[in-house]
C-alpha positions in Angstrom: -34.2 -33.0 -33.2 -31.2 -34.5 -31.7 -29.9 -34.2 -27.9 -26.2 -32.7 -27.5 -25.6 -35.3 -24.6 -27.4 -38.3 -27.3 -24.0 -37.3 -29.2 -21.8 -37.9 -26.6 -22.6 -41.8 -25.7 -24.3 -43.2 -22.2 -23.2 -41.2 -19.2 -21.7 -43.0 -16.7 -23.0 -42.9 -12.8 -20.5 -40.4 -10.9 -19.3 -41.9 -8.0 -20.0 -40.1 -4.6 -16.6 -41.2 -3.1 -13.2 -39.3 -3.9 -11.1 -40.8 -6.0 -7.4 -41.9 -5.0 -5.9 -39.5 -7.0 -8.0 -36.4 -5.4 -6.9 -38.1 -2.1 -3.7 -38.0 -2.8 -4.0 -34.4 -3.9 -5.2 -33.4 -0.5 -3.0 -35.6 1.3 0.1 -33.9 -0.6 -1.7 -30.1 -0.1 -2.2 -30.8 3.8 1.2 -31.6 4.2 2.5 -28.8 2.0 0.6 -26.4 4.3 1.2 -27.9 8.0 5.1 -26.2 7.5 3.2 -23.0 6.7 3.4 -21.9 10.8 5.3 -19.0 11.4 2.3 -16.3 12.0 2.6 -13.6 13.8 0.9 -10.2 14.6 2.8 -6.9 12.8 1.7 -4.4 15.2 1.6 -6.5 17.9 3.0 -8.8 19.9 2.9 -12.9 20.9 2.7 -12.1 24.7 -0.4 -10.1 24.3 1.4 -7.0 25.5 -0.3 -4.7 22.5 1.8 -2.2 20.8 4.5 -1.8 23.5 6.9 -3.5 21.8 8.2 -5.1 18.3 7.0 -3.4 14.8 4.9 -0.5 16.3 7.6 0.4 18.5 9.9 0.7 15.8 7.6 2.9 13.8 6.8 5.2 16.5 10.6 5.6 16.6 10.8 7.1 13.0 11.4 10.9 12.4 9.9 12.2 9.1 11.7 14.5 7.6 10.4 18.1 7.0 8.5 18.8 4.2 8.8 21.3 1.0 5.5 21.6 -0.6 1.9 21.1 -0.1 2.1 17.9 -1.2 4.6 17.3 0.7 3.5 18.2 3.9 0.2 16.5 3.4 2.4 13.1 3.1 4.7 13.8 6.0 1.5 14.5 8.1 0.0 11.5 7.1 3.1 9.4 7.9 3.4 11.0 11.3 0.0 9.9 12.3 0.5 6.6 10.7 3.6 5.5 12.2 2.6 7.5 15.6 -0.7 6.1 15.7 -2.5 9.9 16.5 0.5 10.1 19.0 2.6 12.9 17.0 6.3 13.1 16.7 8.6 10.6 18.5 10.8 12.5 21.3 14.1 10.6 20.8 13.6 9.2 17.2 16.0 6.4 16.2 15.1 6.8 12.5 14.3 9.1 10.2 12.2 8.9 6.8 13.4 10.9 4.0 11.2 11.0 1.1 11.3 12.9 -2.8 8.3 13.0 -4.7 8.1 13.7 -8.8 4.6 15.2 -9.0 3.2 15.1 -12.6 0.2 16.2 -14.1 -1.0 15.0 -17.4 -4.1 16.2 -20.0 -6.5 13.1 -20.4 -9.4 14.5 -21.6 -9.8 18.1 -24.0 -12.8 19.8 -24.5 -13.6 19.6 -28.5 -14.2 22.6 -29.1 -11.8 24.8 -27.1 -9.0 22.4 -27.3 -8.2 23.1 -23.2 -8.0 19.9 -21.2 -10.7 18.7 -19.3 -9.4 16.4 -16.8 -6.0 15.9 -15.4 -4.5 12.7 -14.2 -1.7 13.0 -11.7 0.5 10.9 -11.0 3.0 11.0 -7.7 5.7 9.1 -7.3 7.7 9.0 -4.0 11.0 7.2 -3.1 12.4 7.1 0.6 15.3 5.7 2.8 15.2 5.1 6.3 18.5 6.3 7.9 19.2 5.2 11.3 20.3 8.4 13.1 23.1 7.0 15.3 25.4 5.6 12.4 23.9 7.6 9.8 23.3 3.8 7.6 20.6 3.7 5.3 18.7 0.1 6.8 16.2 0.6 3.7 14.7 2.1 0.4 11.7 2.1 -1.4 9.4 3.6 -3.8 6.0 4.1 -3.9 3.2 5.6 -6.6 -0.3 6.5 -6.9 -2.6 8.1 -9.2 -5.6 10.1 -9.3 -7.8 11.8 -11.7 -9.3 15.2 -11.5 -12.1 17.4 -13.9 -11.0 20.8 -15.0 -13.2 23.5 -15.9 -13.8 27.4 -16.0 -14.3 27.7 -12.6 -11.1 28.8 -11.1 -12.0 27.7 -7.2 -13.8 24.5 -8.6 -9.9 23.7 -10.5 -7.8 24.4 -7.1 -10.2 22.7 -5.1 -10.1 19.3 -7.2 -6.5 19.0 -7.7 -6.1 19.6 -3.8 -8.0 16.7 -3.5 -6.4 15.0 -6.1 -3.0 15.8 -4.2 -4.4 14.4 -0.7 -5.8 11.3 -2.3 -2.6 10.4 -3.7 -0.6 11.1 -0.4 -3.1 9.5 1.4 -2.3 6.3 -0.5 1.3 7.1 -0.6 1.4 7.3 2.9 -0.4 4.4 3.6 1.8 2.2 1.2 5.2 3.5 3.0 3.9 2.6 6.2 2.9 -1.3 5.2 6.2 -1.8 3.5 8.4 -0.1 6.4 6.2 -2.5 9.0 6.6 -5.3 6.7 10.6 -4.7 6.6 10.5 -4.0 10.6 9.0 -7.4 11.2 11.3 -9.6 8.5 13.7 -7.9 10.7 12.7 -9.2 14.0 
């Protein structure tokens, strides 16, 4: 029986020092990164002052417009206490948040028999503009979308209680994708 390594010829020794082109390598990738120095805290601020200023001052300024639906509502909420931080409304908002969702709900499974669909995947998409209230200018846009699935059987209760969730889970992550990318745009702004 033959060795695979007896194929490939006498090993060498390795050598337990880096070579000058790995050196190099590091040299280059240290440099590259020592520009890399502009960090900073979203929600907070450099002097240590917490929240009382900069990005999270800006969101607790934003005004969420009022809601139509369930689904709706359940986003709004969740951007109020996301942008308030469990503070509510803000008294004299600067901004306000419109948002429209397209809500749809599509068959992914069907029972064999009955030919009725067993789950449900739905899908929510949501697009928004910030509008600052005193001049009435859009300062941004967005869109956001999630997904979440959902079983579907003969219970009636069991149906309306799994899409509700369904419908939070999505406006949950909705919510908290709006409020990264408004932060995000709040501090490039800075």
């Amino acid at each position: 029986m033959s060795s695979p390594d007896a194929a490939r010829g006498p090993r060498r020794p390795h050598s337990k020092r880096p070579t000058a082109s790995l050196g190099l390598a590091l040299a280059i990738a240290a440099a590259l990164l020592a520009g890399c120095t502009d960090f900073r805290p979203l929600y907070g601020s450099l002097d240590g002052a917490g929240q009382s200023g900069g990005v999270g001052a800006q969101l607790r300024s934003i005004e969420v417009a009022v809601a139509g639906s369930r689904v709706d509502q359940q986003l709004r909420n969740q951007l109020v206490f996301g942008f308030g931080g469990g503070g509510g409304e803000p008294e004299k908002p600067v901004y306000r948040l419109s948002i429209r969702l397209i809500e749809n709900a599509i068959p992914v499974g069907v029972e064999r028999l009955e030919d009725i669909p067993a789950a449900y995947l739905l899908q929510l998409n949501a697009n928004y503009a910030i509008v600052e209230i005193a001049s009435g200018k859009t300062i941004t846009t967005g869109t956001s979308f999630a997904n979440a699935s959902y079983d579907f059987s003969r219970q009636r209760f069991a149906n309306v209680r799994a899409q509700r969730d369904a419908e939070n889970r999505v406006a949950g992550t909705i919510a908290a994708d709006i409020r990264t990318k408004v932060a995000a745009f709040f501090a490039t702004r800075a």
